[in-house]
C-alpha positions as a Markdown table, in Angstrom:
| # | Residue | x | y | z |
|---|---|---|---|---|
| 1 | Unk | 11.2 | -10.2 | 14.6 |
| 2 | Unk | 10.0 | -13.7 | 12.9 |
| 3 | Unk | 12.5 | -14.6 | 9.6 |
| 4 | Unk | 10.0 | -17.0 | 7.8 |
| 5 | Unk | 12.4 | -19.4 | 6.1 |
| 6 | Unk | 9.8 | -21.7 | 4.5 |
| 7 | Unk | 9.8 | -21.8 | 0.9 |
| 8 | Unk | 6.8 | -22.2 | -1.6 |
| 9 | Unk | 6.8 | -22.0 | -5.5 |
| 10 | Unk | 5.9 | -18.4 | -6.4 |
| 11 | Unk | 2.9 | -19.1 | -8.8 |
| 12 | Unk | 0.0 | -16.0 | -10.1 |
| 13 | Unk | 0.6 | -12.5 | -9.2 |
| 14 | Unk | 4.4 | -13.7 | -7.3 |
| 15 | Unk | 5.8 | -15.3 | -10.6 |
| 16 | Unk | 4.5 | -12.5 | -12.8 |
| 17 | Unk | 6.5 | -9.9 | -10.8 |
| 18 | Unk | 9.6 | -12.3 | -11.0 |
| 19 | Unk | 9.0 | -11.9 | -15.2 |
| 20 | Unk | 8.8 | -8.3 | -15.1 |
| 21 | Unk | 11.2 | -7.5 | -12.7 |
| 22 | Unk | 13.4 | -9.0 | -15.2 |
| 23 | Unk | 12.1 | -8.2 | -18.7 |
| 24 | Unk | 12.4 | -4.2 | -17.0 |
| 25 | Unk | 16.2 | -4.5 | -15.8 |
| 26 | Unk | 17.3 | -6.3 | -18.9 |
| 27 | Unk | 15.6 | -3.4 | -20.7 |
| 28 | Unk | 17.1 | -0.4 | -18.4 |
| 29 | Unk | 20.6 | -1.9 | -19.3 |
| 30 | Unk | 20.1 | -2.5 | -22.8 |
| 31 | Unk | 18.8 | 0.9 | -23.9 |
| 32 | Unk | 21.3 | 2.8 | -21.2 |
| 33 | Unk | 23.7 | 5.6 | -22.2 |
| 34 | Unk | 27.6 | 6.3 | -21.1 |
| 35 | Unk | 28.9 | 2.5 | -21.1 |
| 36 | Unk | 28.6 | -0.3 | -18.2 |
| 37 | Unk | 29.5 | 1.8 | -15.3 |
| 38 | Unk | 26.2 | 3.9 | -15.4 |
| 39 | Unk | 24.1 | 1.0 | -17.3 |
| 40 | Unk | 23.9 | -0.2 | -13.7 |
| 41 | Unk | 21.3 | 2.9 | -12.8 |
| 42 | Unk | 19.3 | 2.1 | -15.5 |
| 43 | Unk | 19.1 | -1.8 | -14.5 |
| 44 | Unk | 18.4 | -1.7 | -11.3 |
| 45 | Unk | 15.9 | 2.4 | -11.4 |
| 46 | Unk | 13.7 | -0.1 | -13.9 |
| 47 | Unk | 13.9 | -3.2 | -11.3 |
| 48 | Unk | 12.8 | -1.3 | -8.7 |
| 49 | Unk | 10.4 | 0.6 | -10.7 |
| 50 | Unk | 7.9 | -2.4 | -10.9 |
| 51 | Unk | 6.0 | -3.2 | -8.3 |
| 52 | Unk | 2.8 | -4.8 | -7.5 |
| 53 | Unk | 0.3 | -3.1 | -9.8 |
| 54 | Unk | 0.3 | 0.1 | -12.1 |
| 55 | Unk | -0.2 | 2.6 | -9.7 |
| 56 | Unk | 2.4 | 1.5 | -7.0 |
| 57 | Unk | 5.1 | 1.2 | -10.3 |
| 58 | Unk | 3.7 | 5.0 | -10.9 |
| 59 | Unk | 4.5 | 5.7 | -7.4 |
| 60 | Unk | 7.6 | 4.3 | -6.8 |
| 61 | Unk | 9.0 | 6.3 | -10.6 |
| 62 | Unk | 7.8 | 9.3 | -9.0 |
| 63 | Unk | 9.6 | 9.0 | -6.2 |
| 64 | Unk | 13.0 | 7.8 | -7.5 |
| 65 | Unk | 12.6 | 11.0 | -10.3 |
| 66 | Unk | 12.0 | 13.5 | -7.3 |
| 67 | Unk | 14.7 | 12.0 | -5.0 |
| 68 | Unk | 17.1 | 11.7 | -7.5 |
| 69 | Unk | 16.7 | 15.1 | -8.3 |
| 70 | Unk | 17.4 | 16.3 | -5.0 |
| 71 | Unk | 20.4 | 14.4 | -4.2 |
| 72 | Unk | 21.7 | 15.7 | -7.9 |
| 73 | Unk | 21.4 | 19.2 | -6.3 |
| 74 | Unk | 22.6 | 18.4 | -3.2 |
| 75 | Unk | 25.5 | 16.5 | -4.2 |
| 76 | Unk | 27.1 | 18.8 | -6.7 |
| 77 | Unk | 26.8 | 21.8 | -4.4 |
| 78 | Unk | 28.5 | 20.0 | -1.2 |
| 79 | Unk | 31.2 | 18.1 | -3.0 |
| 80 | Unk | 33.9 | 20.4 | -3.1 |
| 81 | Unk | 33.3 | 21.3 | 0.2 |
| 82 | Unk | 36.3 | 21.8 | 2.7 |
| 83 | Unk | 35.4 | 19.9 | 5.8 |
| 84 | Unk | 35.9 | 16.3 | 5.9 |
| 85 | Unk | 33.7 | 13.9 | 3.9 |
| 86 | Unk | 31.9 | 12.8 | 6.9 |
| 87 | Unk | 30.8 | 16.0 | 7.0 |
| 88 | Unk | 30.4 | 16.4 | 3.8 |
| 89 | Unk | 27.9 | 13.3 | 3.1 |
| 90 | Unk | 25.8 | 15.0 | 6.8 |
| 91 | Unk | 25.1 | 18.1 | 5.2 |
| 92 | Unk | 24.7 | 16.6 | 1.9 |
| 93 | Unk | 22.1 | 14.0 | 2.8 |
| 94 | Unk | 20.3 | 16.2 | 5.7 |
| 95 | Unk | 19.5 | 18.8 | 2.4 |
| 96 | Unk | 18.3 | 16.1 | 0.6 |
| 97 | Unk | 16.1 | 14.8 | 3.0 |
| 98 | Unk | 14.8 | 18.6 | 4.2 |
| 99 | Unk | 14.6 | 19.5 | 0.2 |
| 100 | Unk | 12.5 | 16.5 | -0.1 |
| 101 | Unk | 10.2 | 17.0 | 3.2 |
| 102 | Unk | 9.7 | 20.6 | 2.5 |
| 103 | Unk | 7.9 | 19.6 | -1.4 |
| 104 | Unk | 5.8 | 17.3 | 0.7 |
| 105 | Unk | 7.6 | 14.4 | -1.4 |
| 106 | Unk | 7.7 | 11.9 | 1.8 |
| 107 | Unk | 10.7 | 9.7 | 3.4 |
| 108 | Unk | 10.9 | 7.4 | 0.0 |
| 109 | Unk | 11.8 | 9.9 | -2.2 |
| 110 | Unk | 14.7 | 11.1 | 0.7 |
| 111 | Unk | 16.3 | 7.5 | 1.0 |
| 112 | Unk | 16.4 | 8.0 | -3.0 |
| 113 | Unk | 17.8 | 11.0 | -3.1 |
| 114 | Unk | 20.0 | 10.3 | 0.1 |
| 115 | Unk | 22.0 | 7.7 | -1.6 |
| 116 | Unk | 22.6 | 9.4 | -5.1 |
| 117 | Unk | 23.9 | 12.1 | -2.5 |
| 118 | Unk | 26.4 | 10.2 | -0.7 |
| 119 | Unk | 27.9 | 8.5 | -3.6 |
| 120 | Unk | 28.6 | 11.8 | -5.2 |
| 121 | Unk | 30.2 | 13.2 | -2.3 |
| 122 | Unk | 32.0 | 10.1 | -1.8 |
| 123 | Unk | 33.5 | 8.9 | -5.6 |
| 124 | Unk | 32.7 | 11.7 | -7.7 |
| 125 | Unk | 33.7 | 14.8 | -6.0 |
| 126 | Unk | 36.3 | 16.2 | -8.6 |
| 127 | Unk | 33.2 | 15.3 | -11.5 |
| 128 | Unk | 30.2 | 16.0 | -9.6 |
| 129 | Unk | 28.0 | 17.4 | -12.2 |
| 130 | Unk | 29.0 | 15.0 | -15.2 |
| 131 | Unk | 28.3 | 11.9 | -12.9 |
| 132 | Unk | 25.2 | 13.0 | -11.5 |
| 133 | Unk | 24.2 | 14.1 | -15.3 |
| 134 | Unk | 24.7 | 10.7 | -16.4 |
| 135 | Unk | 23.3 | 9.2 | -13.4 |
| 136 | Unk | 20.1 | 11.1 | -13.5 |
| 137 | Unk | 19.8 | 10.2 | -17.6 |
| 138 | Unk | 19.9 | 6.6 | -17.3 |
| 139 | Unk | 17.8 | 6.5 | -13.7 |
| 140 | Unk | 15.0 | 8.3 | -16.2 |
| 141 | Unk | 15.7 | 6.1 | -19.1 |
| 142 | Unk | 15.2 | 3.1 | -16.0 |
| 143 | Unk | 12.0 | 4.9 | -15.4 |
| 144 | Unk | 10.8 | 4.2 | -18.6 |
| 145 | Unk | 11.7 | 1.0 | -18.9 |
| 146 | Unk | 10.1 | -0.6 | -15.7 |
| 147 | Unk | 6.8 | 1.8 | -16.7 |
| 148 | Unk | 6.8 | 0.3 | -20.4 |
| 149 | Unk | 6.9 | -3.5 | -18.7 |
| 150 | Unk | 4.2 | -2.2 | -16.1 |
| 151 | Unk | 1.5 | -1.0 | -18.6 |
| 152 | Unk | 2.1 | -3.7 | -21.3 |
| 153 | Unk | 3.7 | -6.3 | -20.2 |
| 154 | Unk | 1.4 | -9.0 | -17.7 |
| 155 | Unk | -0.1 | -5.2 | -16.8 |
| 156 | Unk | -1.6 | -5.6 | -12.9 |
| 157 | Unk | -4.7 | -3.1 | -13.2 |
| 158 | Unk | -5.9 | -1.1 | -9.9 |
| 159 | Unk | -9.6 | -2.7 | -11.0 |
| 160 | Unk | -8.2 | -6.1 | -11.0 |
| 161 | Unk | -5.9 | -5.8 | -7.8 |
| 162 | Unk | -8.9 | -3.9 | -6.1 |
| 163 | Unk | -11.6 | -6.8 | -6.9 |
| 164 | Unk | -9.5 | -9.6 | -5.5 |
| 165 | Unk | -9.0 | -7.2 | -2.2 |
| 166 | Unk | -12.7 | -7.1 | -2.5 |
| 167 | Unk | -13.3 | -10.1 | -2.3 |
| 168 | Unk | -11.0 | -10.9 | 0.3 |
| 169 | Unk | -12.7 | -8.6 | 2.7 |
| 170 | Unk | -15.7 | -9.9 | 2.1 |
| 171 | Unk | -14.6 | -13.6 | 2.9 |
| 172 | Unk | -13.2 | -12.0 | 5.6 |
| 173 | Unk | -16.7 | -11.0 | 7.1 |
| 174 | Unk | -18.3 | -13.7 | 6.6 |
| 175 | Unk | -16.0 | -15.7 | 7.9 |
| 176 | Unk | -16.4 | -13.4 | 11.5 |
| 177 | Unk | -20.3 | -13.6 | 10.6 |
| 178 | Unk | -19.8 | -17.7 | 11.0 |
| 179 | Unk | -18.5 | -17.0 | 14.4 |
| 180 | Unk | -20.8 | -14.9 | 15.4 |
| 181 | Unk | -23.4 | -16.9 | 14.5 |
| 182 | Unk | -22.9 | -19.5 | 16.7 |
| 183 | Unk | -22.4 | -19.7 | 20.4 |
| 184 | Unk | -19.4 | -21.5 | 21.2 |
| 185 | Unk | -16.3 | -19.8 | 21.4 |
| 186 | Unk | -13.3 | -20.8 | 19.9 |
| 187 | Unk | -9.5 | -20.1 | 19.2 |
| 188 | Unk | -10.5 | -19.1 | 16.0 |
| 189 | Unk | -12.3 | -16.0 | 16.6 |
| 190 | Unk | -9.4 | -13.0 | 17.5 |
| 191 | Unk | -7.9 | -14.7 | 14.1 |
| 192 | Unk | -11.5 | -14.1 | 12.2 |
| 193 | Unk | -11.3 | -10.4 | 13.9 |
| 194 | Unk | -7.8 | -9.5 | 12.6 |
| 195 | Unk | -8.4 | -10.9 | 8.9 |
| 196 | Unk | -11.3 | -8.6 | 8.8 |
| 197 | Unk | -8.5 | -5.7 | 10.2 |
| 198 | Unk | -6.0 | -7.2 | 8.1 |
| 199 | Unk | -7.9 | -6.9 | 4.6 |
| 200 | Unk | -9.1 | -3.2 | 5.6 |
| 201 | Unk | -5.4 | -2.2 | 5.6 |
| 202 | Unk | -4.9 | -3.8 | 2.1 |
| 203 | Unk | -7.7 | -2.2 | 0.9 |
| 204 | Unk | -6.6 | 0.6 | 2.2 |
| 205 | Unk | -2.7 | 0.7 | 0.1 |
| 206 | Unk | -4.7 | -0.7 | -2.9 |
| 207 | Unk | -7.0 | 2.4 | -3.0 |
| 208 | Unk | -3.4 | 4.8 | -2.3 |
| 209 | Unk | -1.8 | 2.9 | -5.4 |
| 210 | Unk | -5.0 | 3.2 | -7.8 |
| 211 | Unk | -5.3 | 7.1 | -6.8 |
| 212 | Unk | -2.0 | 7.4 | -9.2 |
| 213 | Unk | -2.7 | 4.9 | -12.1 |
| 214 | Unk | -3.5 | 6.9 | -15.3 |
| 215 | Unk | -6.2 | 5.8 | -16.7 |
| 216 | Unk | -8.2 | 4.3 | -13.5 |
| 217 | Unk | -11.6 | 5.5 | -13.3 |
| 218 | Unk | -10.4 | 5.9 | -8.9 |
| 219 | Unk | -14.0 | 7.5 | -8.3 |
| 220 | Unk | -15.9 | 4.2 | -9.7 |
| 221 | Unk | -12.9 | 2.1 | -7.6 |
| 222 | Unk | -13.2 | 4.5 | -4.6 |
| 223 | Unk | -16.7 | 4.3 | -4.1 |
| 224 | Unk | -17.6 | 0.8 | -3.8 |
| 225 | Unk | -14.0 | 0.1 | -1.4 |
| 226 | Unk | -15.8 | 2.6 | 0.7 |
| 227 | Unk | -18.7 | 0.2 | 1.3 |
| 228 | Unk | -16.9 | -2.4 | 1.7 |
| 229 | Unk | -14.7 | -0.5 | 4.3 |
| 230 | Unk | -18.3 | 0.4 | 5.9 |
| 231 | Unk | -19.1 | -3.2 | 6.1 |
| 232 | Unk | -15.9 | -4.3 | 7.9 |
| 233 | Unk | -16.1 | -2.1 | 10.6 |
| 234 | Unk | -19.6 | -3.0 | 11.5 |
| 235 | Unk | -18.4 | -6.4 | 11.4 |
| 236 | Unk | -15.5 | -5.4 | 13.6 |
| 237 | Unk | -18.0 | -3.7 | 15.8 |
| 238 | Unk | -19.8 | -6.5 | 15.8 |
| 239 | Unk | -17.0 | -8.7 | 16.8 |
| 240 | Unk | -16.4 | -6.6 | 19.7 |
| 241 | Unk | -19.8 | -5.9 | 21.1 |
| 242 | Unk | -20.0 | -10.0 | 20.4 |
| 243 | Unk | -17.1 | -10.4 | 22.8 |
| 244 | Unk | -18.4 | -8.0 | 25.9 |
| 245 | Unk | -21.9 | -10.3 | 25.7 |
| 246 | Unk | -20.0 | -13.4 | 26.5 |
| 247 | Unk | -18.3 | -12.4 | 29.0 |
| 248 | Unk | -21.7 | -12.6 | 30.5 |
| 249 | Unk | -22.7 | -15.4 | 29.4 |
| 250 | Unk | -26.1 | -16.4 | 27.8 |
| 251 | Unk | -28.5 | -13.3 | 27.1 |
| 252 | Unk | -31.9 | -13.2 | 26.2 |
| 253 | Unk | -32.7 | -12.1 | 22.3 |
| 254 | Unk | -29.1 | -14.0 | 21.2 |
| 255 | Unk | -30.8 | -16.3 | 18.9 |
| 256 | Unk | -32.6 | -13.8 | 16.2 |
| 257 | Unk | -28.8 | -12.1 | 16.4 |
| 258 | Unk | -27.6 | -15.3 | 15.4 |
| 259 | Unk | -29.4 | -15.8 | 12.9 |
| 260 | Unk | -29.0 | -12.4 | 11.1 |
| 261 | Unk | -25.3 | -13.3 | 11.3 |
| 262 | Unk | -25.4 | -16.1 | 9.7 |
| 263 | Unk | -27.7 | -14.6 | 6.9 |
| 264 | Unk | -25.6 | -11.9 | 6.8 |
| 265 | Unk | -22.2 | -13.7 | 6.3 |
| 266 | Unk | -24.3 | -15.5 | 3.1 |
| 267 | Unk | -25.3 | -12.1 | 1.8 |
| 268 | Unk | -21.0 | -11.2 | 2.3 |
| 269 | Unk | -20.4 | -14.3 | -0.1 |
| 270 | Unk | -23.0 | -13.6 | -2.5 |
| 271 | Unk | -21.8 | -10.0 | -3.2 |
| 272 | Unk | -18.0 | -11.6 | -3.8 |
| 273 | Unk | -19.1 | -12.5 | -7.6 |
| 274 | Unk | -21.0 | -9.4 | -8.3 |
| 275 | Unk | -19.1 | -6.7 | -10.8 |
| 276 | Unk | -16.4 | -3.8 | -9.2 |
| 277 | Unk | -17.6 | -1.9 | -12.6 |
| 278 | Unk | -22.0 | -1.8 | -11.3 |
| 279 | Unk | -22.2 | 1.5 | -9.3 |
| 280 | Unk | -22.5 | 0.6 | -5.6 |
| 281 | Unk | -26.6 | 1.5 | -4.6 |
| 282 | Unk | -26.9 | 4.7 | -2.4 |
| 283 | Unk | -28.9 | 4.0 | 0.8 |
| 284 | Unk | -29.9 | 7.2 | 2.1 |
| 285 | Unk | -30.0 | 6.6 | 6.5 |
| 286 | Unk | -32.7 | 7.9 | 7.9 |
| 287 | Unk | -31.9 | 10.9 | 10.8 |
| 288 | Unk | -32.5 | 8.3 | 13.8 |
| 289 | Unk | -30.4 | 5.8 | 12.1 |
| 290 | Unk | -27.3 | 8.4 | 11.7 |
| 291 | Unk | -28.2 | 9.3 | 15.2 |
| 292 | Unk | -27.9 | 5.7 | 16.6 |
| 293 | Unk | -24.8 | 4.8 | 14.6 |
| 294 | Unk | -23.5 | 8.1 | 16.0 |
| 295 | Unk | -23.9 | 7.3 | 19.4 |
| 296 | Unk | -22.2 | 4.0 | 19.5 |
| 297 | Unk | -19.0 | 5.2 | 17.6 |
| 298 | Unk | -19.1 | 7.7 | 20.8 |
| 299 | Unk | -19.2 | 4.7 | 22.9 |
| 300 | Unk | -16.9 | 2.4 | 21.4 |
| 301 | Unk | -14.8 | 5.8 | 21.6 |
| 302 | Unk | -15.4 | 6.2 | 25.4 |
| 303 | Unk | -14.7 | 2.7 | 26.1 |
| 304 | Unk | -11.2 | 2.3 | 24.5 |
| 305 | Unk | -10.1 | 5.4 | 26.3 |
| 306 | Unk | -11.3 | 4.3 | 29.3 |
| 307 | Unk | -9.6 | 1.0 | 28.9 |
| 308 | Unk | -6.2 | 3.0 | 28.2 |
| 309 | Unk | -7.1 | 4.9 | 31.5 |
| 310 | Unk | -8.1 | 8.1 | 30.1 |
């Protein structure tokens, strides 16, 4: 594992989390109930709230609410358990996290719950349910807060965060378009090939995120990440099939391959300034199109597996 230890000036999207991060604990504290020992929950439930953009912060609330909800029930009904508190925190935390993977609420939502859990077990045994009632008021009153700073305070939209991913992607292609347009090989190239990979990925969480903003249109957002998503993996595919050809070194009909490259990685650029809100244009394949593109997924297919000797 690589610690990066460099520093630079957070500036843009970086500083305006720093702001809100702290606007939205300063706010869970002030408007917290029961005095300074449970204003902590609502400090830091409100910090940890905000995220990178609306729909993670919506995420992330709903998955402190459900987890905290679990360890509450979890917690008050093993605490005055006999066995030893070891024992106590195992059972405690392995029905929070089963509670929580059997509503389908994920691993988050069990560390959440897990913790809440094991501090009730631990400190509060002989006042289980008035700690965890407190608790679980000022972790919703955190909730708030760090959704209040979300929506109207430097608010990160899914359409904004989803345009600059966008455009990143398509950079990203062109830049792999340059390469393949011309015939030298350089060190650059696997790096051109995993920013491509690299944006699909963020594309990817950015679409996961928007699915739970309120308000998004995520249909209008969906559909044009999906072309772009289509255009990265031919450009991936490309990049492959690129990589097999030189390996044999000059082929006939290279040049006219080029040169589409290049005008496609132009085209990529061109379509960075055009509007997320325009509804992408459907293009209807024809059958023997479908059919082609068909068969060399299949291959691609075939050859990895090969290649992992299957």
């Amino acid at each position: 594992m690589q610690m990066n230890l460099g520093w630079t000036w957070p500036r843009g999207t970086a500083l305006r989390y720093c702001l809100r991060v702290a606007l939205a604990s300063f706010l869970g504290y002030m408007l917290s109930l029961g005095g300074a020992a449970y204003a902590l929950y609502g400090a830091f439930s409100a910090a940890l709230v905000v995220g990178a953009s609306r729909g993670e912060d919506i995420g992330s609330a709903a998955n402190r609410a459900r987890g905290s909800l679990a360890g509450m029930l979890a917690g008050i009904l093993v605490a005055d358990l006999p066995p030893h508190p070891a024992v106590n925190v195992a059972i405690g935390v392995a029905m929070t996290s089963y509670i929580c993977m059997g509503c389908g609420w994920g691993q988050a939502a069990a560390r959440v719950g897990a913790s809440l859990c094991a501090v009730t077990i631990l400190t509060h045994s002989q006042d289980a349910l008035g700690y965890t009632a407190w608790r679980i008021a000022n972790t919703v009153i955190g909730i708030g807060a760090g959704l209040a700073v979300s929506y109207f305070v430097l608010p990160i939209r899914a359409h904004d965060l989803l345009t600059n991913n966008i455009n990143r992607a398509l950079e990203a292609i062109a830049r792999l378009l340059d390469v393949l347009a011309r015939p030298e090989r350089s060190e650059a190239d696997r790096k051109r090939f995993l920013e491509v990979f690299e944006t699909m990925v963020s594309l990817q969480k950015t679409l996961v995120d928007a699915r739970h903003e309120i308000g998004a249109d995520f249909t209008a957002l969906r559909e044009r990440a999906q072309q772009v998503a289509i255009a990265c993996f031919g450009a991936l595919g490309a990049g492959m099939a690129y990589g097999d050809l030189r390996r044999h070194g000059e082929v006939e009909g290279l040049a006219p391959l080029r040169e589409q490259a290049a005008a496609l990685a132009a085209r990529a650029r061109a379509s960075e300034a055009m509007d997320l809100s325009s509804s992408a244009q459907p293009i209807e394949p024809g059958a023997e199109q479908a059919v082609h593109g068909f068969a060399l997924g299949l291959r691609k297919i075939d050859e990895g597996l090969r290649r992992l000797g299957h």
